[in-house]
KOLVEX-676470 format. One line per field, with one value per residue (C-alpha): x, y, z; residue number from 1; residue in one letter. Coordinates in Angstrom, 1 decimal, padded with zeros to 4 digits. Layout:
% KOLVEX-676470
xx: c(X/...)
yy: c(Y/...)
zz: c(Z/...)
k: c(NUM/...)
r: c(A/...)
***
This chain:
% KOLVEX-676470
xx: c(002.0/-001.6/-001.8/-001.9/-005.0/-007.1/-005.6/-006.2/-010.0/-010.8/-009.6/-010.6/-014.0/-014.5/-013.8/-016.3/-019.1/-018.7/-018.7/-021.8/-023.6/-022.3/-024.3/-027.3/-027.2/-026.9/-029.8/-032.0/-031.6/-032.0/-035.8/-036.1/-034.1/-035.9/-037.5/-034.8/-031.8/-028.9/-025.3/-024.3/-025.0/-022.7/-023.1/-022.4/-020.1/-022.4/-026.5/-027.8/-028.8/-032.3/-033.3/-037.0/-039.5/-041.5/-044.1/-044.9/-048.8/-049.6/-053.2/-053.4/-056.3/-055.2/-057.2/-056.1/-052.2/-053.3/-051.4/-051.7/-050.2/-048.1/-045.6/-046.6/-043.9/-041.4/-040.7/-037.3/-039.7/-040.5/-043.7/-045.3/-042.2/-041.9/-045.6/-045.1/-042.8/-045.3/-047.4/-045.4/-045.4/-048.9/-049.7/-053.2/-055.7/-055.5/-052.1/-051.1/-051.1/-049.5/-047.0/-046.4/-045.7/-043.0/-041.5/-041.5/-040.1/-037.3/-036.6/-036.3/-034.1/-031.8/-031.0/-030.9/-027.8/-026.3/-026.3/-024.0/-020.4/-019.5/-017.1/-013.4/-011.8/-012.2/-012.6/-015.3/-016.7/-016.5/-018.7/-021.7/-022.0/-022.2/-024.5/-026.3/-026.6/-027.6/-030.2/-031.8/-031.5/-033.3/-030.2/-030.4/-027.5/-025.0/-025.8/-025.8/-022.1/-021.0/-022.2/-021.0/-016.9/-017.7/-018.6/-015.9/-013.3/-014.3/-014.4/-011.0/-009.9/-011.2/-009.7/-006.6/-007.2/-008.1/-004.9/-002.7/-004.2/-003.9/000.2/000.6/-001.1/001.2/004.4/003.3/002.6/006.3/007.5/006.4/007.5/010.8/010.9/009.6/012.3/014.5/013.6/013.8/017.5/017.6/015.8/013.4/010.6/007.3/008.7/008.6/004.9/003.4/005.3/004.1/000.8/000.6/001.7/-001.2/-003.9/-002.4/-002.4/-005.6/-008.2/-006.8/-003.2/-003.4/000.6/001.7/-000.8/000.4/004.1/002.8/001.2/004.1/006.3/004.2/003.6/007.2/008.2/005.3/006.5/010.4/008.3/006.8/003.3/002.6/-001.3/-000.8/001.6/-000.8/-004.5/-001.9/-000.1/-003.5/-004.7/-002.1/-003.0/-006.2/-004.8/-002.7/-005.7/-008.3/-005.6/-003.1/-002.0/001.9/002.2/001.7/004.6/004.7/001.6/004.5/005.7/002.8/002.1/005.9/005.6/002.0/003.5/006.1/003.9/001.8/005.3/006.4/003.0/003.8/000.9/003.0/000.6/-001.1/002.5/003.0/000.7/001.1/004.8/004.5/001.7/004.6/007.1/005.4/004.4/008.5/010.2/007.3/008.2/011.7/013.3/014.3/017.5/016.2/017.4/013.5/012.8/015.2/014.2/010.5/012.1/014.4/011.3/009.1/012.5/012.1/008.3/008.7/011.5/008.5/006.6/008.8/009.0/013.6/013.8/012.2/013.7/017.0/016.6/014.9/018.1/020.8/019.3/019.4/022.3/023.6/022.4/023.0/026.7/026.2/024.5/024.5/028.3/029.4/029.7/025.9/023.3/021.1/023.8/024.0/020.0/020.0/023.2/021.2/017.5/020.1/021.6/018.0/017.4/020.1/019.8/016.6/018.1/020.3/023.4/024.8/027.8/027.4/024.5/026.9/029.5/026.7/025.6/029.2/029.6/026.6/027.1/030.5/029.4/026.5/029.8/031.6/029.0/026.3/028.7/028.2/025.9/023.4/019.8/020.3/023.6/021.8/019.2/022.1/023.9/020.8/020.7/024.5/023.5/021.0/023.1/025.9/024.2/022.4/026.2/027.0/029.0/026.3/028.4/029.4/025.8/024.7/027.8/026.0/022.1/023.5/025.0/022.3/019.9/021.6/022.2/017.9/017.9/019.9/018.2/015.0/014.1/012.6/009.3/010.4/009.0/012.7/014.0/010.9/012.4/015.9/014.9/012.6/016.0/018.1/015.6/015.6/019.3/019.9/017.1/018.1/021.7/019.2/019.6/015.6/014.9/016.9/014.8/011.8/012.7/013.1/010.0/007.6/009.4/009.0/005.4/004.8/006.3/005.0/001.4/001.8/003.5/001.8/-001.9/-004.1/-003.0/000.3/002.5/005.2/002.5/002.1/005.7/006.5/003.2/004.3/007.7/006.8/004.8/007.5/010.1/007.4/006.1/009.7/009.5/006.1/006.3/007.8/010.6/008.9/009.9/012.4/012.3/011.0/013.2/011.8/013.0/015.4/014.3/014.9/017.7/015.4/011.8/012.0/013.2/011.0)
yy: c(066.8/065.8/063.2/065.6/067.0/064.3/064.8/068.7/068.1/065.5/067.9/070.5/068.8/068.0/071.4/072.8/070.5/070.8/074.6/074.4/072.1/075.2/077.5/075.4/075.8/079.1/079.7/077.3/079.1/082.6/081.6/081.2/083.8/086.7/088.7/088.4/090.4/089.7/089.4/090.8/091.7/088.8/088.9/085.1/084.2/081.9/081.7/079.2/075.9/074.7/071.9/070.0/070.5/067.7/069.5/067.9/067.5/069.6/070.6/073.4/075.0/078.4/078.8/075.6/075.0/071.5/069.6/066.6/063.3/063.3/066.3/065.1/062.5/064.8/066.3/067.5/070.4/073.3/073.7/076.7/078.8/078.4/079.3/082.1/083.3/082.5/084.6/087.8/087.9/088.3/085.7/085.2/082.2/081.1/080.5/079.6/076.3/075.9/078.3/076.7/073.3/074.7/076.6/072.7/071.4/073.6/073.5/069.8/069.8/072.3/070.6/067.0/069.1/070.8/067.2/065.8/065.2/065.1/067.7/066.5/070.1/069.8/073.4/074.1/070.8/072.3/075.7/073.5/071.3/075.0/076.5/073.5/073.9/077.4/076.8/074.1/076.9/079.1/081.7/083.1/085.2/082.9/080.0/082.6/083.5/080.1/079.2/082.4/081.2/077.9/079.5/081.7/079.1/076.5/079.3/080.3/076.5/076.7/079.7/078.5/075.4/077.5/079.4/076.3/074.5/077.6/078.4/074.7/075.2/078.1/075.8/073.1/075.5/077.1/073.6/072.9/075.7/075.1/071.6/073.3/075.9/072.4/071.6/075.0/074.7/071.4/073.0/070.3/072.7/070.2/068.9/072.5/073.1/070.1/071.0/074.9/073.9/071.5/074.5/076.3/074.0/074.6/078.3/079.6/082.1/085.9/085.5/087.1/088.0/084.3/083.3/085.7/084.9/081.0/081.8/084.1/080.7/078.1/080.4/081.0/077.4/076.6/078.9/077.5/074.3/074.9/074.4/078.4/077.8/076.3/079.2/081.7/080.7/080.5/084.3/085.9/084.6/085.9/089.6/089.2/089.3/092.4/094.2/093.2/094.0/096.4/096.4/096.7/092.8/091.9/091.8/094.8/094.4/095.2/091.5/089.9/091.9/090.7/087.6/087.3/089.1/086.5/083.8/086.0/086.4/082.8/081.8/084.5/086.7/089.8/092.2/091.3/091.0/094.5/095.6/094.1/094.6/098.5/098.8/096.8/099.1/102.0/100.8/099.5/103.0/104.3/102.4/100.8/103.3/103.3/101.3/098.9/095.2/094.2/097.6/096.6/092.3/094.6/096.6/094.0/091.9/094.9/095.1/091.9/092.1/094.8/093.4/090.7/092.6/094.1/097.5/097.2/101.1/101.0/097.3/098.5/101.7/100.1/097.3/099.9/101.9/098.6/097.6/101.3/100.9/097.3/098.9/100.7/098.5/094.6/095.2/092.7/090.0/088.8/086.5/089.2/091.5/087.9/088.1/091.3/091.2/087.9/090.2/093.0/090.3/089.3/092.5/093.0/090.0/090.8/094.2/092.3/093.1/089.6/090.0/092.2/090.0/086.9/088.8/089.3/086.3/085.1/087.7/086.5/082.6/083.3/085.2/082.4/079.9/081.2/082.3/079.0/076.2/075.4/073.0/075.5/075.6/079.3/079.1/076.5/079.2/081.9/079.4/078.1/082.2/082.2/078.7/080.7/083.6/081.4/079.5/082.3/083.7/080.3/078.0/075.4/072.4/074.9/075.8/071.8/071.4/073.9/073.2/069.3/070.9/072.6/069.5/068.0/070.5/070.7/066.5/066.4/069.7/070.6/067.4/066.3/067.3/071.1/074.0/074.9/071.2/071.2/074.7/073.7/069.6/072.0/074.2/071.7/069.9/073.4/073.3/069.6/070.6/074.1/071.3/069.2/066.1/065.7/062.4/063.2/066.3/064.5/062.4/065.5/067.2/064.6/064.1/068.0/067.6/064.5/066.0/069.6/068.5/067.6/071.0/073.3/074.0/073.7/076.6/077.7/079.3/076.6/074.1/075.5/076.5/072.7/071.2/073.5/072.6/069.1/069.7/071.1/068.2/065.6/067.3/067.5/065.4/067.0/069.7/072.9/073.9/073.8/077.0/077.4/076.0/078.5/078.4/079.3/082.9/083.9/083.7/084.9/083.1/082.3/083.8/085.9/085.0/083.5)
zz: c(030.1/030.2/033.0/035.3/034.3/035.6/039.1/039.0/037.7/040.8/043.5/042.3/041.4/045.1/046.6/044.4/045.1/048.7/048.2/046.6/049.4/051.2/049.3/049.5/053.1/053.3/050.4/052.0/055.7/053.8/053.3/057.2/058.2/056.1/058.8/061.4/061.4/059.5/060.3/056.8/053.8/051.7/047.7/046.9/044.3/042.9/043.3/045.8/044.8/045.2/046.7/045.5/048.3/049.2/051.3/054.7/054.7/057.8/058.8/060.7/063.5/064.2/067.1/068.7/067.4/066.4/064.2/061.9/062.8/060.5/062.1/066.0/064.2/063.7/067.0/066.4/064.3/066.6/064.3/066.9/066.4/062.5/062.5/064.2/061.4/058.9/060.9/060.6/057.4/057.4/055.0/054.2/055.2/051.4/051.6/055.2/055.2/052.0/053.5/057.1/055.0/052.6/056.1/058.0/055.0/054.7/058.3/058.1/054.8/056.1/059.5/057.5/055.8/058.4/060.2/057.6/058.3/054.7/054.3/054.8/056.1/059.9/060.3/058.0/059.1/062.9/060.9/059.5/062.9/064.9/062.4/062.7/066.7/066.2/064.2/066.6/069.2/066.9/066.8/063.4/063.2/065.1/062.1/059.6/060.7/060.4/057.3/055.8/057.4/056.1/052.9/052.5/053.3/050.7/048.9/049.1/048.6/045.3/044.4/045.3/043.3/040.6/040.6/041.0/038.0/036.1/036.9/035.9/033.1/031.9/033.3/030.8/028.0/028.5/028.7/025.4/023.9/024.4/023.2/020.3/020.1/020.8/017.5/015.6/016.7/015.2/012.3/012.5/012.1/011.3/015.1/016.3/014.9/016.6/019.9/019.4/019.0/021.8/023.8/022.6/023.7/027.5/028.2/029.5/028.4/029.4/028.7/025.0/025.2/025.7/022.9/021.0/021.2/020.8/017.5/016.4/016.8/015.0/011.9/011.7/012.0/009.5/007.2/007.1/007.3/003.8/004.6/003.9/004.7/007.9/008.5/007.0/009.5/012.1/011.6/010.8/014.0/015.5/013.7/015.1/019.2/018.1/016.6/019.2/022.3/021.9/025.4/026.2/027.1/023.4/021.1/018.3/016.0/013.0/013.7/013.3/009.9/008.7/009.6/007.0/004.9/004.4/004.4/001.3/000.0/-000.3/-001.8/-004.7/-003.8/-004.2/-004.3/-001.3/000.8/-000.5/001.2/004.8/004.3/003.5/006.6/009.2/007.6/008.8/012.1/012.5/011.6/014.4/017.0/016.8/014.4/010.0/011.6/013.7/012.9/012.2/010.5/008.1/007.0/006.6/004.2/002.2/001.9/000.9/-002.1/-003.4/-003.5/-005.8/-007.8/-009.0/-009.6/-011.8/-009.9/-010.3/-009.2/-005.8/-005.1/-005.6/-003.7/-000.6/-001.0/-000.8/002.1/004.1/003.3/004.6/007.6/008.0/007.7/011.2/013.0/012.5/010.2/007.3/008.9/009.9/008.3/008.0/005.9/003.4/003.1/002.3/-000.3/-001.9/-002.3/-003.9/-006.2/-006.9/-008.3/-010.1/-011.9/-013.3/-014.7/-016.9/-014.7/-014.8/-013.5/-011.0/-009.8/-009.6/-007.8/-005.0/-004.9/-003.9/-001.4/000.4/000.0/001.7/004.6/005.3/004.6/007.4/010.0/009.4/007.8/004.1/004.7/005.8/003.8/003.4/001.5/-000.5/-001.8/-002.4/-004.0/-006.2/-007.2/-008.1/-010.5/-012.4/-012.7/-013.6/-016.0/-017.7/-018.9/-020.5/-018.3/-018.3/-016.5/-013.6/-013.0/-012.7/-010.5/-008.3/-009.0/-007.4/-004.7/-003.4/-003.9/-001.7/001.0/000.4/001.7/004.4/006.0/005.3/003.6/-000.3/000.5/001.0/-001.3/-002.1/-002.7/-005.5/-006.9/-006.7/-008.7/-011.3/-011.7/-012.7/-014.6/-016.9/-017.3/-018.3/-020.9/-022.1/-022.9/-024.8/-021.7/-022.5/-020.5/-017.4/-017.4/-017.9/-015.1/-012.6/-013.5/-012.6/-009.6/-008.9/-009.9/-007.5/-004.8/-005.9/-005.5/-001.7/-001.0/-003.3/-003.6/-006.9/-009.1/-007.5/-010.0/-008.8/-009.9/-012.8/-013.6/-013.4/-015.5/-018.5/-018.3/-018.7/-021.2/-023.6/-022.6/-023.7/-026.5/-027.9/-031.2/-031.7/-034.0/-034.0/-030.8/-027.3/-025.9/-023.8/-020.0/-017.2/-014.3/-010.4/-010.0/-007.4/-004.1/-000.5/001.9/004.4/005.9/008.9/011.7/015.3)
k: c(1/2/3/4/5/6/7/8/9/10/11/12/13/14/15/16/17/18/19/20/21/22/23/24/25/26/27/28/29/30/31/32/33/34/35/36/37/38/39/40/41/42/43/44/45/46/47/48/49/50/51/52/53/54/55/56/57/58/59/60/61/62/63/64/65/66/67/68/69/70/71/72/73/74/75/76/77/78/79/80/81/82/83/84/85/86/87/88/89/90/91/92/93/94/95/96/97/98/99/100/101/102/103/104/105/106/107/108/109/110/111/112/113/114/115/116/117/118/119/120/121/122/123/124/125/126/127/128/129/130/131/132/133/134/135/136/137/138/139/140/141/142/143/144/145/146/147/148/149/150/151/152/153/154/155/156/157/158/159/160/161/162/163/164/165/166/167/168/169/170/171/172/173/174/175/176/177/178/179/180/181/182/183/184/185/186/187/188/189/190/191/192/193/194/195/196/197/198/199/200/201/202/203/204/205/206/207/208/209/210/211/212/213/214/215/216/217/218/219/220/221/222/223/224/225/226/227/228/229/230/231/232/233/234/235/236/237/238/239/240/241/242/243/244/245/246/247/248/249/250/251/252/253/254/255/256/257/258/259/260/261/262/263/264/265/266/267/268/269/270/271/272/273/274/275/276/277/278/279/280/281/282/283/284/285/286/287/288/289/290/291/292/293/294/295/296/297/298/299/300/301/302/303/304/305/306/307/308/309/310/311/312/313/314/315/316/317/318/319/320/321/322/323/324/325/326/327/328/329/330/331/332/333/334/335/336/337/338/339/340/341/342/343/344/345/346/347/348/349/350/351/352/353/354/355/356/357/358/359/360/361/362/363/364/365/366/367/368/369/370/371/372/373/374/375/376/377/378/379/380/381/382/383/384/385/386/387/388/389/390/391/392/393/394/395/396/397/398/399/400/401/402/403/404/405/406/407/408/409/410/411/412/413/414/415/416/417/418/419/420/421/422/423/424/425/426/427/428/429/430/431/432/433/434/435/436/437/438/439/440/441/442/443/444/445/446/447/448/449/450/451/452/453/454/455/456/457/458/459/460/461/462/463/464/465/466/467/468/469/470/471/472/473/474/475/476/477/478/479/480/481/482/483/484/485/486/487/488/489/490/491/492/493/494/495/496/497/498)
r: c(X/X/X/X/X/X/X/X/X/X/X/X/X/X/X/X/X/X/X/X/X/X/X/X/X/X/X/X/X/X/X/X/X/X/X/X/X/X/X/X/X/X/X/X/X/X/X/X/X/X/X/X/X/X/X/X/X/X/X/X/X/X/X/X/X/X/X/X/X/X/X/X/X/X/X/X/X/X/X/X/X/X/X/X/X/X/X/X/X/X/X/X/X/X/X/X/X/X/X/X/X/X/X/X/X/X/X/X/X/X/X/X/X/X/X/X/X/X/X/X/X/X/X/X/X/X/X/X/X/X/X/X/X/X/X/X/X/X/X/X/X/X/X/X/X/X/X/X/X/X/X/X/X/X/X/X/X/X/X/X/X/X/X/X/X/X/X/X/X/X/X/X/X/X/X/X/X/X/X/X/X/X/X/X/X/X/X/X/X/X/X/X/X/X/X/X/X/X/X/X/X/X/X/X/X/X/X/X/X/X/X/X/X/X/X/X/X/X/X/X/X/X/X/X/X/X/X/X/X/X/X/X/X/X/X/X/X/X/X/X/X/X/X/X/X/X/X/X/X/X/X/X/X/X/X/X/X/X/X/X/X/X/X/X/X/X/X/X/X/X/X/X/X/X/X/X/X/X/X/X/X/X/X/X/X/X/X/X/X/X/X/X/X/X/X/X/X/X/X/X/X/X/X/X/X/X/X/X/X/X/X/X/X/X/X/X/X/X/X/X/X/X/X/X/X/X/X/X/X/X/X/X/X/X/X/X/X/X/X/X/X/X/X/X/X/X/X/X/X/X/X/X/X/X/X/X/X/X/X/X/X/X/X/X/X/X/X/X/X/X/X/X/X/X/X/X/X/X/X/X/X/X/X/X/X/X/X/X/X/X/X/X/X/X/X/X/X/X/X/X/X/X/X/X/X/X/X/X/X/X/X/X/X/X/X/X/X/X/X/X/X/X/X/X/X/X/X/X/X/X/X/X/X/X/X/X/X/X/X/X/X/X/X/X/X/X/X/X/X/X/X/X/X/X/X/X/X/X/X/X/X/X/X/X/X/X/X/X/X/X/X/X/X/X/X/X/X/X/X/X/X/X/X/X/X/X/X/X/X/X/X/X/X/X/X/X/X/X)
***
């Protein structure tokens, strides 16, 4: 996409320079052509470029008209008529000769230029060559005319350069984006963020909505990506544009606040993605309605903030008035409708309601089952849900049969270096110990940890979770009981969507 630019840059390169000699001729004549009257009064796009003046050494009698040998050289000069220009403008003995010089010179420069044949467009070459006979027949007004249509069609060469470079530009942006989107489909999302931000780096300054939308994309694929600090410069930038321009050719600032607030959420900064998510929830119900498809992943995610924080009451209220309207819009049979179900489950679970928490869990792993195939990474997160769920009521050797499952759904999608494939390994590493399988669990933590300390930062609670648990497996003929394992909490199906 970038060899062109090159190409672009040389044309338009050489219209600009030769719309600047233009200008230079046309500032250089406006110093002789200040006391005659003017064709127009022309405001230049761009000030006129000036030209060192080497002055021609002139001496000169005013009584007699003499002049030095030097300009009897120069005949093509018509040295009586530019010093009776000088003279109108009343300039004083001290300066006059100092003046007359400067005047010759630019005389001399201007015609040097307007002799040129440098310019390749015929027709504004035909302009300077007139302007240039004009001036040698001391007609002001005519040269000025020329240069100014000389002027004004470079002019509008480069502006038309301009625009073409800037609409392919734009064509090369939206190109890229959809090799990004190529790979979301492919959900091959560290592909999709170096194709969204390669898009990024085409689009020009004053197009705020297509940056926007750019932005939205690469956070989102960063987030399902796992790298949640890529995702979270990239969304807050993104915030910025909607809170700097508000304009109707921006998408709805609420998105941009969901999508950071997911990004907060998966980094377990609950509190913080409270807040965002409770500011887009209020923006959402303002402007698309309590019902609306994105009103509603606002307000499941706002649930299962709350459920970590341990608020089970509001979690479960904000759950069931989803899934009510989820019932009227999008029906039972949509991976949103599973989402929500799992976040419900979520919650349930952590009231102690076992098996009405396990009987969710199945309702959503079968919907993602039949709508996304069962090989799906979201089913894999419901399903590492219905493991814990499963295992915490006792059948141990059906939860592992699960935990494996998922781990390796986790591989062959979103890969071994994924925040959730480190969850799911530190999950099953818990089990196999809680059944007293000590070394294999040993084995799976420090693989967690290795992998854990590319994907998480310093001080995560996933980080954390995992060094303590190894801890306990290693200090286990070491006095009294380690306690017992801490397993990653139940977590969404999936961030929201592009």
């Amino acid at each position: 996409m970038k060899s062109s630019q090159p190409i672009e840059r040389r044309k338009g390169g050489s219209a600009k320079w030769a719309a600047c000699a233009v200008v230079a001729a046309v500032g250089i004549a406006a110093l002789l052509f200040a006391n005659f009257p003017r064709s127009s009064t022309r405001r230049y796009l761009a000030p006129p470029r000036s030209y060192p003046i080497d002055p021609i050494r002139i001496t000169y009698a005013e009584k007699s008209g003499e002049t030095s040998a030097k300009n009897a050289a120069q005949p093509e000069v018509p040295v009586e008529w530019l010093t009776g220009i000088v003279r109108q403008k009343q300039i004083g003995p001290e300066d006059f000769d100092r003046t007359l010089n400067n005047v010759i010179a630019t005389y001399s420069r201007l015609q040097q230029d307007l002799g040129r044949a440098d310019n390749a467009h015929p027709e504004i070459a035909s302009f300077v060559a007139g302007a240039g006979d004009a001036l040698h027949d001391k007609d002001f007004s005519k040269a000025e005319r020329l240069l100014d249509r000389a002027y004004e069609k470079q002019a509008e060469g480069v502006r038309r350069l301009a625009d073409d470079l800037e609409q392919r530009r734009i064509a090369a942006a939206q190109t890229a984006v959809k090799v990004g989107d190529l790979h979301r489909l492919q959900l091959e999302y560290s592909q999709a963020v170096r194709a969204y931000r390669k898009a990024l780096e085409w689009i020009p300054e004053g197009h705020d909505a297509q940056v926007a939308a750019v932005l939205g994309k690469w956070g989102n694929a960063a987030l399902h990506a796992g790298d949640y600090e890529e995702a979270e410069r990239v969304l807050r930038r993104r915030l910025e544009i909607a809170d700097t321009d508000r304009n109707s050719g921006l998408p709805p600032r609420y998105e941009a606040l969901d999508d950071l607030g997911a990004t907060l959420q998966y980094q377990g900064r609950h509190a913080e993605a409270e807040t965002v998510y409770r500011n887009a929830l209020q923006e959402a119900e303002k402007v698309s309605g309590a019902s609306h498809p994105r009103t509603c992943e606002i307000r499941i995610r706002l649930a299962f903030v709350m459920q970590a924080q341990g608020d089970f009451g509001e979690a479960e209220r904000l759950c069931r008035q989803t899934l009510k309207m989820d019932e009227s819009t999008i029906g039972l049979n949509h991976p949103d409708y599973a989402a929500h179900v799992n976040v419900l489950a979520a919650v349930v679970q952590a009231q102690g309601r076992l098996s009405e928490a396990e009987r969710l869990y199945r309702r959503a792993a079968g919907v993602y089952g039949a709508l996304l195939g069962k090989g799906h990474p979201a089913r894999a997160v419901v399903l590492n849900n219905l493991a814990g769920v499963v295992g915490m009521q006792g059948r141990m050797e059906e939860a592992e049969s699960l935990y494996r499952q998922v781990l390796e759904i986790d591989a062959e999608t979103v890969g071994k270096e994924h925040p959730n494939y480190v969850k799911h390994l530190n999950n099953l590493a818990a089990l196999l110990q809680a059944r007293g399988r000590l070394d294999e669990a040993e084995v799976l933590y420090r693989r967690a940890i290795t992998i854990g300390e590319a994907v998480f930062p310093p001080g995560a609670p996933q980080r954390v979770t995992l060094e303590k648990n190894l801890a306990a497996v290693v200090a286990k003929n070491e006095g009294p009981q380690p306690s017992p394992p801490e397993a990653s909490p139940p977590h969404p199906s999936q961030p929201p969507g592009p």
